[in-house]
C-alpha positions in Angstrom: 93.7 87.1 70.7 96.8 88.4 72.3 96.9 87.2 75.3 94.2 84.5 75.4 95.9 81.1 76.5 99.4 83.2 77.9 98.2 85.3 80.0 94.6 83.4 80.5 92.4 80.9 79.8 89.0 81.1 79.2 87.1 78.2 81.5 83.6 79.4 81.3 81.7 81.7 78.8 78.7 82.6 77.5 77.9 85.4 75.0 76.0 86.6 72.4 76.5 89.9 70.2 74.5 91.9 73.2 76.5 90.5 76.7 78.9 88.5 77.8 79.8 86.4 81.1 83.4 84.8 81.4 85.3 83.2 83.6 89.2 83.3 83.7 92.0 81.4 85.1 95.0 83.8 85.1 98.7 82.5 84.6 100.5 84.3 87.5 103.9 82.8 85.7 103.2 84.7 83.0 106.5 87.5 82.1 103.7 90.7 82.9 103.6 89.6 86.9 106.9 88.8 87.1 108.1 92.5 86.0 104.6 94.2 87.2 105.8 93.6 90.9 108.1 90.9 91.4 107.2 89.2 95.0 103.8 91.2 94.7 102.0 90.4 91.3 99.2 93.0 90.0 97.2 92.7 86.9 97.6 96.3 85.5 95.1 98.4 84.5 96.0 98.4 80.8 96.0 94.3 80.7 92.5 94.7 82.1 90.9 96.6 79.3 93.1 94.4 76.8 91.7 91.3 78.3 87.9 93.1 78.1 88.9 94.2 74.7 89.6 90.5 73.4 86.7 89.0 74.8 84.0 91.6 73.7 85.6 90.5 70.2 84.7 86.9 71.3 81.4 88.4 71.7 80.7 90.3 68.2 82.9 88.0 66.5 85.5 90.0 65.2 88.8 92.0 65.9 87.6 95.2 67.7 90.0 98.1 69.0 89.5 100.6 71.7 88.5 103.7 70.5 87.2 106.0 74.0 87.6 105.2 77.3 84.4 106.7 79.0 85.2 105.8 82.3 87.2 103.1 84.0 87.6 102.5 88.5 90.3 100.2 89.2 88.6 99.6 92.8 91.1 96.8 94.5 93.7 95.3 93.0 94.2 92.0 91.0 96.8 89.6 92.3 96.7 86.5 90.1 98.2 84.4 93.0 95.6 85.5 95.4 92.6 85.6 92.6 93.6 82.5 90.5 90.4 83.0 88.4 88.4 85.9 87.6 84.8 87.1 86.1 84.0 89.4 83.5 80.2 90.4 82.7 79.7 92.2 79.7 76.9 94.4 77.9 77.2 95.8 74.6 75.0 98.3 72.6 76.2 98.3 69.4 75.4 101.2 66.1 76.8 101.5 63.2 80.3 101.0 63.3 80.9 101.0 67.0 79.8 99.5 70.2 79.9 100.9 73.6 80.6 98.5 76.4 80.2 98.2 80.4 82.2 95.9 81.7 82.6 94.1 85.2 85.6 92.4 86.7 84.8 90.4 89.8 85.6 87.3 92.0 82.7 86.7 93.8 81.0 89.5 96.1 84.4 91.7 95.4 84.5 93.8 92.5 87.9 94.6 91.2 87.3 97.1 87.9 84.2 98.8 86.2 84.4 99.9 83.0 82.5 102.2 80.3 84.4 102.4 77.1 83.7 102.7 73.1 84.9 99.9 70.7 85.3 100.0 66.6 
């Protein structure tokens, strides 16, 4: 993983080759907040599919790559000094080669990110 253990840790998880349910501690020290505003750390969009990306390999068990994004909402923004920890929930649907995933970002009742995408 790429930035499993820098940018977060993994603290809960449970998974199987058909969903997934995590939950993340994020690093606000980490080089991407401190560029990505300084004084006002956000979690950018593109970190956010990479973090989805590397846990749905956790999930099939294997190195996986982005192939489509179907649809992605970036509904409120994810400060990692305000949310210190994070949930993703995970479905997959997987034939031949490639698996299309829905993902879910949230920290309790608020939902940060949705996301619809194709994986090889």
């Amino acid at each position: 993983m790429l930035l499993d253990n820098s940018l977060y840790k993994i603290t809960s998880q449970n998974h199987s080759s058909l969903a997934g349910e995590f939950e993340l501690a994020l690093n606000s020290d980490h080089i991407i907040y401190q560029s990505h505003f300084p004084g006002y750390p956000i979690t950018p969009g593109v970190i956010q599919l990479q973090i989805i990306t590397e846990l749905c390999g956790v999930c099939l068990d294997k190195k996986i790559r982005i192939s489509k994004i179907n649809r992605s909402k970036f509904i409120k923004i994810i400060n990692p000094e305000v949310n210190k920890t994070i949930s993703i929930a995970i479905s997959l649907t997987t034939q031949n080669h490639e698996s299309e995933v829905d993902a879910t970002i949230t920290f309790g009742d608020i939902v940060f990110t949705k996301i619809s995408m194709t994986l090889s």
